[in-house]
ZAKOLFI-143672 format. One record per residue (C-alpha): y, z, x; residue in three letters. Coordinates in pm, 1 decimal. Example, Ala and Ser with C-alpha at 12.3 -4.5 7.8 and 13.67 -1.06 7.14 Angstrom:
# ZAKOLFI-143672
(node (-450.0,780.0,1230.0),"ALA")
(node (-106.0,714.0,1367.0),"SER")
//
This chain:
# ZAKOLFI-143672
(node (0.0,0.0,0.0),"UNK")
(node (308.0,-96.7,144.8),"UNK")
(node (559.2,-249.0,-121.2),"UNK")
(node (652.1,-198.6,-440.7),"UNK")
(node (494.2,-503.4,-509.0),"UNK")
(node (175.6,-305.6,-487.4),"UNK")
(node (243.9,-55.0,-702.2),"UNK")
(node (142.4,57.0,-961.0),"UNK")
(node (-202.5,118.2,-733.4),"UNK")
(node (-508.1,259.9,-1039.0),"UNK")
(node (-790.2,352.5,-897.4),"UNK")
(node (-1069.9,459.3,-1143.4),"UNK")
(node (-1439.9,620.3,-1049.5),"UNK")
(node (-1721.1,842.2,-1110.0),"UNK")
(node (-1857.6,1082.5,-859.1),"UNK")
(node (-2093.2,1401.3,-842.5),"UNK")
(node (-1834.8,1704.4,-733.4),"UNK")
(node (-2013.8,2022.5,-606.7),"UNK")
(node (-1843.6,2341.8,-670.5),"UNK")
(node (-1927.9,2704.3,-563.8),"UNK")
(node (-1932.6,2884.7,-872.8),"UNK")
(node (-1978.2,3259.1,-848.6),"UNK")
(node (-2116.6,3259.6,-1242.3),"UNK")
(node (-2291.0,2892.2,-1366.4),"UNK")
(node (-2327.8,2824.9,-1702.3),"UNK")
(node (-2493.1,2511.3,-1847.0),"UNK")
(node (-2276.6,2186.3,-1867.5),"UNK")
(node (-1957.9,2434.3,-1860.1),"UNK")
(node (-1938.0,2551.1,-1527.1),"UNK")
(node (-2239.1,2391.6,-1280.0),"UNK")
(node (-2285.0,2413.0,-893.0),"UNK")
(node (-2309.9,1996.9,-927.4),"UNK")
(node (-2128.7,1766.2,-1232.2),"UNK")
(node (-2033.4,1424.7,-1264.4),"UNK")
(node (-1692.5,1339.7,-1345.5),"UNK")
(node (-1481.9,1014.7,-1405.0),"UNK")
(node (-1136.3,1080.0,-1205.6),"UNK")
(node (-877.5,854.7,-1161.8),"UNK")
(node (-567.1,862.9,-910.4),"UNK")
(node (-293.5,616.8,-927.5),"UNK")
(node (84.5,601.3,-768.1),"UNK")
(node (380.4,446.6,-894.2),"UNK")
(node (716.2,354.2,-781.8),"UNK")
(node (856.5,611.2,-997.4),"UNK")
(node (867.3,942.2,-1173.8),"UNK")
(node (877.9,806.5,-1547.5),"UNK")
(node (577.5,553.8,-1454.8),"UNK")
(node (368.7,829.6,-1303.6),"UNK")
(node (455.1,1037.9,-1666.6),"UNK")
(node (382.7,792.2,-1891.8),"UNK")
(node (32.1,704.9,-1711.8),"UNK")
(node (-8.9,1041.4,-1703.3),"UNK")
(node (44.2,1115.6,-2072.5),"UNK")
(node (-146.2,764.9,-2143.8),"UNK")
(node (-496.0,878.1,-1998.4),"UNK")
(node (-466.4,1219.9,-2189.8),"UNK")
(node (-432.0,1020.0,-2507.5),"UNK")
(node (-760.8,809.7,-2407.4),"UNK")
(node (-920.3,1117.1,-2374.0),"UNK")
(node (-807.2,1268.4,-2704.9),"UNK")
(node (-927.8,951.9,-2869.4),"UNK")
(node (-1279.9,942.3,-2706.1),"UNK")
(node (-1290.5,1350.5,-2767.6),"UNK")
(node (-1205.5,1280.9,-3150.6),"UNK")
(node (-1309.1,946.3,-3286.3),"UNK")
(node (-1652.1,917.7,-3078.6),"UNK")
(node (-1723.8,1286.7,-3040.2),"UNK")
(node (-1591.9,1410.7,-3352.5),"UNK")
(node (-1457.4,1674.7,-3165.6),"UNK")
(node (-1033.8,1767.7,-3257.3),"UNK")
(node (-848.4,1877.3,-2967.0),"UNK")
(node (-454.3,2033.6,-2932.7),"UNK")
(node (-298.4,1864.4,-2673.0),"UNK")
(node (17.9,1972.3,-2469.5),"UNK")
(node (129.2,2089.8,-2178.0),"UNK")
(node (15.0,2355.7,-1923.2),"UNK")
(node (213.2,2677.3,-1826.6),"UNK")
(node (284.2,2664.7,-1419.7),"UNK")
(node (34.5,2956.6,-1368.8),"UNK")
(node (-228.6,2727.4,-1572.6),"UNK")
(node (-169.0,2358.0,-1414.0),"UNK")
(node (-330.9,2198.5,-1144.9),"UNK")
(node (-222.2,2385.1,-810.5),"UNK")
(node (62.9,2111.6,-647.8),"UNK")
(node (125.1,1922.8,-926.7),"UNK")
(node (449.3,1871.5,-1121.7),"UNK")
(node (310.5,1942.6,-1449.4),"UNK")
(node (-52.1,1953.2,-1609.2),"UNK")
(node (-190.9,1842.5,-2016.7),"UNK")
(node (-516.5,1901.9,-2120.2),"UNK")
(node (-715.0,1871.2,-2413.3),"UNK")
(node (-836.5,2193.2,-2564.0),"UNK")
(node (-1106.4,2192.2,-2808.9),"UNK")
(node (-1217.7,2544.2,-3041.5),"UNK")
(node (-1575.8,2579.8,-3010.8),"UNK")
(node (-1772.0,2713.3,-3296.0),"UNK")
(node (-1754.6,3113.1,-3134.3),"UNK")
(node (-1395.6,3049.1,-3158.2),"UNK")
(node (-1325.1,3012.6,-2783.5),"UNK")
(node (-1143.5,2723.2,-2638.2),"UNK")
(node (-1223.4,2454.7,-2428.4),"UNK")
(node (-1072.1,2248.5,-2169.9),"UNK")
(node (-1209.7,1939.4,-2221.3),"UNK")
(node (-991.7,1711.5,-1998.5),"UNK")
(node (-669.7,1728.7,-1788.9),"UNK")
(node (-436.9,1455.0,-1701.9),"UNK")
(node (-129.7,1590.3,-1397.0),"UNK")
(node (175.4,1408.7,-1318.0),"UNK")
(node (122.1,1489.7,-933.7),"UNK")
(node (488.1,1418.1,-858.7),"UNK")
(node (546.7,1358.1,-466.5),"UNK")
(node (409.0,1606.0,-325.4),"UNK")
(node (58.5,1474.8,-247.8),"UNK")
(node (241.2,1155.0,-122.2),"UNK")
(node (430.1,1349.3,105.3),"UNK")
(node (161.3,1540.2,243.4),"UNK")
(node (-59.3,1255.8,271.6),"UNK")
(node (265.7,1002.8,407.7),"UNK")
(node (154.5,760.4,134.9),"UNK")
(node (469.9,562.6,131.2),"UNK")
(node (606.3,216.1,48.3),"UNK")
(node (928.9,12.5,67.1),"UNK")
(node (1138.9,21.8,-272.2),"UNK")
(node (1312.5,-306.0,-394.3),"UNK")
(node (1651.4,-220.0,-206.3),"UNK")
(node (1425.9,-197.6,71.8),"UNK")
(node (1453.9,160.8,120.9),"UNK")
(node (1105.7,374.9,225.8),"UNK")
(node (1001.8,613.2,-62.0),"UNK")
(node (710.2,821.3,-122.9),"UNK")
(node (440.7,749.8,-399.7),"UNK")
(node (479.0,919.5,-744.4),"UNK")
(node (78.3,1032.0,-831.5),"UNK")
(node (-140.7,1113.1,-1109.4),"UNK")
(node (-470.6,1238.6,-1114.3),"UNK")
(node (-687.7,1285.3,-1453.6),"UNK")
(node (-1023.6,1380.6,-1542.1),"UNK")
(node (-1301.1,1468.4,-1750.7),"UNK")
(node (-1671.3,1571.0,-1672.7),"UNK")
(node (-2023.0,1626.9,-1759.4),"UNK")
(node (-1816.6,1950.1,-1943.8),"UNK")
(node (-1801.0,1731.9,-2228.6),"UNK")
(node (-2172.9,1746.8,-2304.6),"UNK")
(node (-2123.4,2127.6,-2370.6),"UNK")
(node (-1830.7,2036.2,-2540.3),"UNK")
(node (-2041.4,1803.0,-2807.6),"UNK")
(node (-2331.8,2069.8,-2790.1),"UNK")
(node (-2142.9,2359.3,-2907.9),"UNK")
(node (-1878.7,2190.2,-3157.0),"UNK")
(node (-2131.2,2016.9,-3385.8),"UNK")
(node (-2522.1,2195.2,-3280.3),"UNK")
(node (-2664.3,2444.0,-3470.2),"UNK")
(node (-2977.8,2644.8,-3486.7),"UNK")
(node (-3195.7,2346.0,-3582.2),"UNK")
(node (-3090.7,2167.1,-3243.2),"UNK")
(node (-2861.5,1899.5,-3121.4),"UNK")
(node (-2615.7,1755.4,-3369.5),"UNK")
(node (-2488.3,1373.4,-3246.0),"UNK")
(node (-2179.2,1178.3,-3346.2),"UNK")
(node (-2347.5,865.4,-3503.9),"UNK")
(node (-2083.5,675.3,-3229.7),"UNK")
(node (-2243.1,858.5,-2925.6),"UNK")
(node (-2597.0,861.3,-3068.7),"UNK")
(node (-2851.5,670.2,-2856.7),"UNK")
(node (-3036.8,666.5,-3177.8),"UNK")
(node (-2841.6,622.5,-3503.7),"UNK")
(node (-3187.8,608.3,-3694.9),"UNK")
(node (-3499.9,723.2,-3695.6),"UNK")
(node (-3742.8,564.4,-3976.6),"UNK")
(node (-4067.7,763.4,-4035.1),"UNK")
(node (-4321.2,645.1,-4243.8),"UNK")
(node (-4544.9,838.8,-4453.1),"UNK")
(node (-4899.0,795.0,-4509.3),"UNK")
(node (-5231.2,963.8,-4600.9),"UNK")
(node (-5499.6,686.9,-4558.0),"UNK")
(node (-5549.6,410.0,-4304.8),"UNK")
(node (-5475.0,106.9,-4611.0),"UNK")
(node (-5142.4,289.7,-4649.7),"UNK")
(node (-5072.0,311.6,-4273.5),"UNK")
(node (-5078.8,-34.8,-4221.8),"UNK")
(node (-4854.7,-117.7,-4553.6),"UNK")
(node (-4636.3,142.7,-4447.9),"UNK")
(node (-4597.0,73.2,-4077.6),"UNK")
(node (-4546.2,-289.4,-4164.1),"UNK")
(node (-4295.8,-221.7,-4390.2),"UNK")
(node (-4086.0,68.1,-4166.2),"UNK")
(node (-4066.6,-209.2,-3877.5),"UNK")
(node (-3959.1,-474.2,-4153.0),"UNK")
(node (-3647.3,-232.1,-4185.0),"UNK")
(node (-3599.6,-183.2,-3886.5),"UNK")
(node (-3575.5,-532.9,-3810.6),"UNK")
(node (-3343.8,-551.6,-4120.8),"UNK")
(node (-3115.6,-318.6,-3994.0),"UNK")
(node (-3088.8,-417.7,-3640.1),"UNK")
(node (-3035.2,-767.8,-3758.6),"UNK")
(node (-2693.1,-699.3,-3926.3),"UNK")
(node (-2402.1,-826.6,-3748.7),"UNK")
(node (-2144.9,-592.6,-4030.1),"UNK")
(node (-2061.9,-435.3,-3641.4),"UNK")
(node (-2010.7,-760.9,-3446.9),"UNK")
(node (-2316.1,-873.8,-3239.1),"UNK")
(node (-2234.3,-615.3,-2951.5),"UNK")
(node (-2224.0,-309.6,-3153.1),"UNK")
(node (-2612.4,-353.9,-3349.3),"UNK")
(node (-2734.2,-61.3,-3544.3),"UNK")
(node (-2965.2,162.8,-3267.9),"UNK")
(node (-3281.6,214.4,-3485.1),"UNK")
(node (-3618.7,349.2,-3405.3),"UNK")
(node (-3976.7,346.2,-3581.5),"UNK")
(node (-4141.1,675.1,-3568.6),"UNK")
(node (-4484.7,559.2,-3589.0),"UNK")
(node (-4682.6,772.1,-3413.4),"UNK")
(node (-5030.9,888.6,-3535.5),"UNK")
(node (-5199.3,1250.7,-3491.0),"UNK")
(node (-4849.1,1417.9,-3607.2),"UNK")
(node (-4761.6,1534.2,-3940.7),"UNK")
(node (-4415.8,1397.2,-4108.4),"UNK")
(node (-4277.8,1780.3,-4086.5),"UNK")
(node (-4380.7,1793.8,-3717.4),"UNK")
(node (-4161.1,1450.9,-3643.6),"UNK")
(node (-3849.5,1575.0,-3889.8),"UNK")
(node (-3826.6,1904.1,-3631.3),"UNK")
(node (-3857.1,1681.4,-3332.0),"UNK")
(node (-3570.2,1457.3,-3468.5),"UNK")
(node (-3350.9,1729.0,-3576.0),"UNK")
(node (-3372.6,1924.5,-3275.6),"UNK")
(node (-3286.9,1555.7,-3028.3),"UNK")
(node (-3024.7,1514.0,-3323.2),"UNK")
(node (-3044.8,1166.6,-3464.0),"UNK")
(node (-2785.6,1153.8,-3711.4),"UNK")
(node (-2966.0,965.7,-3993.0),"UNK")
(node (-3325.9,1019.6,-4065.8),"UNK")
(node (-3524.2,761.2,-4303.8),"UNK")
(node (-3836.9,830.4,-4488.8),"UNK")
(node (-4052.4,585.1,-4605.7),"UNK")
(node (-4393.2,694.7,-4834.6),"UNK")
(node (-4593.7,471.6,-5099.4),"UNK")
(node (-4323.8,642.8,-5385.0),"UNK")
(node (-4044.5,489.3,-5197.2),"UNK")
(node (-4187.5,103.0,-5165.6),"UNK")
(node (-4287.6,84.6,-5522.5),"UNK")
(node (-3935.8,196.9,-5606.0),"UNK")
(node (-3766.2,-49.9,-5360.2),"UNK")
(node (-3550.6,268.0,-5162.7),"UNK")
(node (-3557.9,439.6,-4855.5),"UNK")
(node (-3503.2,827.8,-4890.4),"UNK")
(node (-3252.1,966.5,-4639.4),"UNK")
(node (-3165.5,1268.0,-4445.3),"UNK")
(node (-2854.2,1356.6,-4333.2),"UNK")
(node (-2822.2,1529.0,-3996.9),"UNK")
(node (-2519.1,1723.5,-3989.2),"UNK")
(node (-2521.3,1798.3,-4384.0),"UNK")
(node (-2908.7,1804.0,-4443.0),"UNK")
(node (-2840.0,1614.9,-4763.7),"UNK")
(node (-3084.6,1391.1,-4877.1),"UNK")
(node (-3118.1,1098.8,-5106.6),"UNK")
(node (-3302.8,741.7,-5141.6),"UNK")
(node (-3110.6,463.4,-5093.4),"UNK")
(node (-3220.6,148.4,-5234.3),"UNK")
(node (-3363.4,-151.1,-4974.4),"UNK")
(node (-3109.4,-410.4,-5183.4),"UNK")
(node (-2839.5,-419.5,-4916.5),"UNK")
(node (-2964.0,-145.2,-4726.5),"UNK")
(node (-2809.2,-198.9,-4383.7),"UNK")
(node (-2481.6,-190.1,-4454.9),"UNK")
(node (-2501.5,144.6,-4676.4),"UNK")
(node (-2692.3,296.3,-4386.1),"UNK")
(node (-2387.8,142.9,-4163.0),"UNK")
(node (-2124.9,309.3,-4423.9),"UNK")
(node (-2328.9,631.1,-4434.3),"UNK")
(node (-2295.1,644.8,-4058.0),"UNK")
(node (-1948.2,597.4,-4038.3),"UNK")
(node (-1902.9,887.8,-4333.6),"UNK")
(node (-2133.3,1104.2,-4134.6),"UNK")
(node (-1909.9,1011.5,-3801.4),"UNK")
(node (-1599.0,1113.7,-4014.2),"UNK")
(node (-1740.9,1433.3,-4194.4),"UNK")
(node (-1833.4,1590.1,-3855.7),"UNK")
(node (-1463.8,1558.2,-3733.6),"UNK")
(node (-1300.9,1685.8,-4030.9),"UNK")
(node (-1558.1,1973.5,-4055.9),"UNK")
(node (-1506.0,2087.2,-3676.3),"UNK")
(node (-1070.4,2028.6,-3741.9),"UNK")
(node (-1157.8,2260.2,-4089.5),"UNK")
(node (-1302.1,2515.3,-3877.6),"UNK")
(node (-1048.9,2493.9,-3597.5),"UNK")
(node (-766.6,2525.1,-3852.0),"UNK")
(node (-962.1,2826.6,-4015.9),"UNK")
(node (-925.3,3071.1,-3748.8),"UNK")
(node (-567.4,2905.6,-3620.0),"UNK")
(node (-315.1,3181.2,-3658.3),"UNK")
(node (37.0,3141.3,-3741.9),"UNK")
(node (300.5,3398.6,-3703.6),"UNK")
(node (75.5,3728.0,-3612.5),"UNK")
(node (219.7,4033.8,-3667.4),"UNK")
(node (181.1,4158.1,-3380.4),"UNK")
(node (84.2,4212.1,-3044.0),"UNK")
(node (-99.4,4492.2,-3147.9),"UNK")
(node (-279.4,4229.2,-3419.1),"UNK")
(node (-312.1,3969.3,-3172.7),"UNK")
(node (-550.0,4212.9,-2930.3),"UNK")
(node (-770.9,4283.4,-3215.8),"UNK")
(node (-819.2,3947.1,-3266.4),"UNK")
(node (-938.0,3860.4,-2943.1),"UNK")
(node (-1142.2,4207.5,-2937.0),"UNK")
(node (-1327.2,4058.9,-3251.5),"UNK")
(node (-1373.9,3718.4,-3375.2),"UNK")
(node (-1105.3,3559.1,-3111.3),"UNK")
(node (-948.5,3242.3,-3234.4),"UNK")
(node (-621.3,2986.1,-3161.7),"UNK")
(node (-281.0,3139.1,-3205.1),"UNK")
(node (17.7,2999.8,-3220.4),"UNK")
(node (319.1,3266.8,-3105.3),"UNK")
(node (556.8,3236.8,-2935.0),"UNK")
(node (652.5,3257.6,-2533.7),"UNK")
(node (925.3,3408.0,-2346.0),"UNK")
(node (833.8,3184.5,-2059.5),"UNK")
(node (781.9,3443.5,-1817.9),"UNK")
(node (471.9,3469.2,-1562.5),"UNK")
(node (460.6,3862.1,-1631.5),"UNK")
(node (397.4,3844.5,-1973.3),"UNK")
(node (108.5,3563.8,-1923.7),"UNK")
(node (-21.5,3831.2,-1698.9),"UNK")
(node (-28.1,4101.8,-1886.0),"UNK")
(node (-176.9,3924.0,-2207.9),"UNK")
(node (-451.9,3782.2,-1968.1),"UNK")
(node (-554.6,4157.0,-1847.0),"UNK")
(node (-551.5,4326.2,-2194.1),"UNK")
(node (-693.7,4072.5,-2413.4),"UNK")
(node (-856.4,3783.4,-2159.5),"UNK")
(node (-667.0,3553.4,-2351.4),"UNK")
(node (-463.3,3289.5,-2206.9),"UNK")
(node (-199.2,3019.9,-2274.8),"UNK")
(node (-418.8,2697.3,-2356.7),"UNK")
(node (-126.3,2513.9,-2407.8),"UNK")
(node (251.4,2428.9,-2465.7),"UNK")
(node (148.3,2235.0,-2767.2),"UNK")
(node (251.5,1872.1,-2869.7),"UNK")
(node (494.3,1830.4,-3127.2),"UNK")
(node (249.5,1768.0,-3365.7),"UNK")
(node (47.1,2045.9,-3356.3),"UNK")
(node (353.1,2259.3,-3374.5),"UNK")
(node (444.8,2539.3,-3653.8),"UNK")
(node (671.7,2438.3,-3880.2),"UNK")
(node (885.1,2728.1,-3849.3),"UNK")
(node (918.8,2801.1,-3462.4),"UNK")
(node (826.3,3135.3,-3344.8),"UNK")
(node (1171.8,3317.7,-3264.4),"UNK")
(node (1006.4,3570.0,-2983.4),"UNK")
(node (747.4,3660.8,-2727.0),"UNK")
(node (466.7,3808.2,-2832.9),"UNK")
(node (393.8,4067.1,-2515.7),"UNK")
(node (725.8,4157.9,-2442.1),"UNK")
(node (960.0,4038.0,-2786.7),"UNK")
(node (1221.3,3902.5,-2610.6),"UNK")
(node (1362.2,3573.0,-2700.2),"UNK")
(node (1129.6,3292.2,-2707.6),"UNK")
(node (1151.5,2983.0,-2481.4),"UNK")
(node (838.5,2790.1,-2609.1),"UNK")
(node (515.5,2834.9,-2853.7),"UNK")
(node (175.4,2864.9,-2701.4),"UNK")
(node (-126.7,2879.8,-2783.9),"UNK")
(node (-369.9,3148.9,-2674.2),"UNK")
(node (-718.3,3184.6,-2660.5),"UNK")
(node (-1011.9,3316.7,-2488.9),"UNK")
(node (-1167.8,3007.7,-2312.4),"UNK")
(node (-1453.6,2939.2,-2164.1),"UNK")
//
């Protein structure tokens, strides 16, 4: 890189990191992850911040509208941001205990890794300058992320959009005459529904036959549930004389035949309802045990001492009071929050010390 005319420089990649964590915990916090990082530099400040804000906006879109899984965005206090950088946002997801998660961070680097590494180049009035950086991330954290927004005591849980397997069709039968009719017909539907091009030709319904003899039907629907294929389709002798296909529902555990007269694309719709349901039932959740306007900071350290939870209070801005609310409670500022995901009315003062507020934040116990 030596001109401007190289710039803006966007370097993308994935690589295993190894960490030395004191405490591991599975997906969340591992010796050894894989992570997608990406480090650019631009000629200036306002290119490195909108880059910087762009990738945390691709993240917030893969987090909700593959993963089904609603994040706050906003920006990180200085005791919380990446250590040299300018300023830090991240993505913070509520799990189903109630604690947050970071599930990505995007950090306008500023200068000051240009500086230290000399990474300059010659500006258009021909004048040396040093880089403006970003850095941005996510990780293997994400599968934890997934696993503990949408799983529940049955198993795994998948966004229909992430899902290796959208559908699983088992056929039911008690004699060998029915077996074949029944086999035949399950791989007939398959065929059906991998065949429809209502997606495009690059984006086929993912369907497998469950076929396999020496297991019983129950022993198949627990093996499903627990791998968490979204959509599960029986098909018995009941179901072919009646023309339908009797559906389960993952996340819901509904059930109901659907009839084989344009069956692909209501399995298609059904997928995309199921995608949509699991988003809004994790944001329902989320927004369930949001606070708004505690009390008190008496209040607010009984709710982390019980259920926990996001609130929204407000921030004198200084480090001592971060501190303090970190030791009593373990809670800590998650975020500045967007302008969207603001309270209507703005919080007027701190909630450690009272004095006049500077910002709202949200504050959590995280994992």
């Amino acid at each position: 890189m030596q001109s401007y005319r190289d710039l803006p420089l966007l370097i993308n990649q994935w690589a295993n990191v190894v960490r030395w964590e004191m405490r591991t915990r599975l997906f969340l916090r591992t010796l050894e992850f894989l992570w997608q990082e990406g480090h650019t530099a631009h000629a200036t400040h306002d290119e490195a911040e909108e880059e910087a804000r762009r990738m945390l906006g691709v993240y917030r879109d893969f987090m909700e509208n593959w993963m089904a899984m609603p994040v706050v965005t906003g920006l990180k206090s200085e005791s919380e941001k990446f250590a040299g950088a300018l300023r830090t946002f991240s993505c913070e997801a509520m799990m189903q205990d109630n604690k947050a998660l970071q599930a990505g961070t995007s950090h306008n680097l500023g200068q000051n890794f240009a500086k230290a590494f000399e990474l300059t180049f010659q500006t258009e009035t021909g004048e040396m300058d040093f880089a403006w950086n970003t850095s941005w991330g996510v990780s293997t954290r994400m599968v934890g992320g997934l696993v503990m927004t949408h799983g529940d005591d049955n198993g795994l849980v998948t966004p229909p959009r992430l899902a290796p397997i959208e559908v699983v069709i088992v056929p039911i039968w008690k004699n060998d005459d029915e077996k074949t009719k029944l086999t035949d017909a399950a791989y007939k539907l398959r065929d059906e529904l991998t065949a429809w091009m209502g997606r495009g030709a690059h984006d086929r319904l993912r369907v497998h036959v469950d076929a396999r003899d020496g297991m019983r039907s129950g022993a198949k629907y627990y093996e499903w549930e627990l791998q968490g294929v979204p959509l599960r389709l029986e098909l018995g002798p009941k179901d072919l004389e009646k023309q339908s296909v009797f559906s389960a529902r993952r996340d819901t555990r509904v059930k109901a035949p659907i009839p084989m007269a344009g069956v692909a694309e209501s399995v298609a719709k059904l997928l995309e309802t199921i995608q949509s349901d699991m988003f809004a039932a994790a944001k329902a959740r989320r927004e369930a045990k949001s606070v708004r306007g505690i009390a008190s900071y008496e209040a607010f350290k009984a709710l982390m001492e019980g259920e926990g939870g996001f609130v929204y209070a407000g921030w004198c801005g200084g480090a001592a009071c971060e501190a303090q609310v970190k030791e009593e409670t373990k809670a800590t500022i998650r975020c500045i929050p967007d302008p969207e995901f603001r309270s209507a009315t703005a919080p007027t003062s701190c909630l450690c010390c009272g004095a006049t507020a500077t910002a709202e934040a949200v504050w959590a116990k995280a994992y």
